[in-house]
C-alpha positions in Angstrom: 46.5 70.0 -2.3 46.2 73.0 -4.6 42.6 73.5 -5.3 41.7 75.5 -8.5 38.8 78.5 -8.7 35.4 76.7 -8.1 33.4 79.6 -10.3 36.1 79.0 -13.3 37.6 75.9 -12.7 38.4 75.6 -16.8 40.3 78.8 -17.4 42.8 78.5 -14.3 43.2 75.0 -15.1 43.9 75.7 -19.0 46.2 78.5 -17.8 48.8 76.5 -15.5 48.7 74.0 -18.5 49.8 76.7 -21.2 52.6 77.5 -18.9 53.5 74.2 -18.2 53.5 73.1 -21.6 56.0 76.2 -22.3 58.4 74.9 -19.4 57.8 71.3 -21.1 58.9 71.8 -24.3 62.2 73.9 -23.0 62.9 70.7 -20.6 62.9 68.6 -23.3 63.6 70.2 -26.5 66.9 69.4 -26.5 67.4 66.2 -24.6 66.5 63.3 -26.8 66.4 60.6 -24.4 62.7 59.3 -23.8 63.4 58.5 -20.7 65.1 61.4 -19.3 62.5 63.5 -20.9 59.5 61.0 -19.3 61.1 61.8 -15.8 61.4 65.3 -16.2 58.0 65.4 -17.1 56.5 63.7 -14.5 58.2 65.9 -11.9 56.8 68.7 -13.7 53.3 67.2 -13.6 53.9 66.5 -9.6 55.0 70.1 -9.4 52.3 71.9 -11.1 49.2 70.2 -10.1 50.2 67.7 -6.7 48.3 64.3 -8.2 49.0 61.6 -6.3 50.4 59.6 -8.9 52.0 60.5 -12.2 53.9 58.6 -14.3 55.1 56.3 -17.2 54.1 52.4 -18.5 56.5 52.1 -21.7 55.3 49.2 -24.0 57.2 45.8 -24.0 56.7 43.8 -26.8 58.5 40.7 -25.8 56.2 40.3 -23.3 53.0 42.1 -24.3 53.2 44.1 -21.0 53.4 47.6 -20.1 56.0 47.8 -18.2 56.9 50.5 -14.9 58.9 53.9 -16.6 59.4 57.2 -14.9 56.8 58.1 -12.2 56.5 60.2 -8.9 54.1 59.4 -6.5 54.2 55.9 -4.2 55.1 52.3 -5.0 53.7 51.4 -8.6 52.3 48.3 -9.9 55.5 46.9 -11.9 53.9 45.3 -15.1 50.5 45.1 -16.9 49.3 43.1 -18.9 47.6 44.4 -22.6 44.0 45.3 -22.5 43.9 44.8 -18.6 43.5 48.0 -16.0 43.0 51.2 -17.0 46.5 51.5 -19.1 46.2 48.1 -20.6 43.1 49.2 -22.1 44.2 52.3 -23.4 47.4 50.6 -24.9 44.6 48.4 -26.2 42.0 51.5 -28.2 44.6 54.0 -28.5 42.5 56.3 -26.9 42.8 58.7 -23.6 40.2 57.0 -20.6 39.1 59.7 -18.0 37.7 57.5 -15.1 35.8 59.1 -12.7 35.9 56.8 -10.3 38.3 54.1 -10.0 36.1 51.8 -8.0 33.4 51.6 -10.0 35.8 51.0 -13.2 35.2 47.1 -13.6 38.8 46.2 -15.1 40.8 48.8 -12.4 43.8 47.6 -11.3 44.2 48.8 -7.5 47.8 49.8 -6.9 46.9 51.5 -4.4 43.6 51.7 -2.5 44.4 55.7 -2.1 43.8 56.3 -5.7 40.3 57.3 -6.3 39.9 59.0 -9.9 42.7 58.4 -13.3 43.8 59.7 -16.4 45.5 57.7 -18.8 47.0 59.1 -21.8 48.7 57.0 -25.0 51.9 58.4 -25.8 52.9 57.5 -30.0 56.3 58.1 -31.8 56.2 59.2 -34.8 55.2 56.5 -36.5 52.3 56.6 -34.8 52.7 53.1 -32.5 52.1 53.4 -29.2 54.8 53.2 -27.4 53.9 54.0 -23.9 50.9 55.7 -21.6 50.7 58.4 -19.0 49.2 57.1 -16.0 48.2 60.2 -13.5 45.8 59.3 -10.9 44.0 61.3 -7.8 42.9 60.9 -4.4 40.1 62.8 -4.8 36.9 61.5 -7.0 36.5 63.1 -10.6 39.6 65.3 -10.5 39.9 64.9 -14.5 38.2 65.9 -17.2 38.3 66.9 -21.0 40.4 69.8 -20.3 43.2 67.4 -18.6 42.6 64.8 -21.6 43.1 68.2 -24.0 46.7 69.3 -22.2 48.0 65.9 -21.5 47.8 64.8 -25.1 49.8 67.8 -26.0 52.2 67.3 -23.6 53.0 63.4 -24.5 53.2 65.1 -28.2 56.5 66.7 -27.1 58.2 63.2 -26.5 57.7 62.5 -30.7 
């Protein structure tokens, strides 16, 4: 795993998400397809920073569940229910969660026991319902922070 600069950790970080933000929005500015755009950008997630996870819930509303989208990583937990786990809740306040440390997270859903820290990010269309949310979770403890929270947001932005 690619580690980043332990005196500047912000300004390397910020940098590979300009340019990956800039090879974003040519992957997907002329594809309109959520999907195909979702997968794309998960592989270019995996490929910039080697999480162990990365991927998409998309929102069913049949059956109140978010349900498995584009990801990369290993076997994913196929549905989840609103307001439970870490993406149910943020499907649930609209708002990015940076968790720390998944084990100590009360309502965690434990795909896999590997996963250690999580970012999840809720992904709008233009109306401004949510419509899906970016799961990306580590194997290391407190790999995210406001600076992720900051980038990701952008980049789910592109998929409006």
């Amino acid at each position: 795993m690619q580690h980043i600069n332990p005196i500047d950790p912000n300004t390397n970080k910020a940098e590979k998400y300009e340019l990956m933000l800039k090879q974003a929005e040519g992957l997907i500015s002329s594809e309109s397809d959520l999907i195909a755009n979702m997968a794309n950008l998960t592989a270019l997630l995996k490929d910039t920073f080697n999480w162990f996870w990365v991927g998409f819930y998309r929102v069913d509303t049949e059956s109140n569940q978010l349900i498995l989208a584009p990801f990369q990583g290993p076997l994913a937990c196929t549905r989840i229910n609103y307001g439970k786990g870490v993406c149910g809740e943020v499907w649930q306040s609209g708002e990015t969660q940076i968790v720390a440390d998944v084990n100590a997270h009360p309502n965690h859903i434990a795909c896999s026991a590997l996963s250690q820290s999580e970012i999840v990010v809720p992904v709008r269309n233009k109306a401004g319902d949510i419509i899906a949310v970016l799961d990306v979770d580590s194997d290391e403890l407190a790999m995210f922070d406001e600076v992720d929270g900051k980038y990701l947001e952008q980049l789910v932005e592109l998929l409006k």
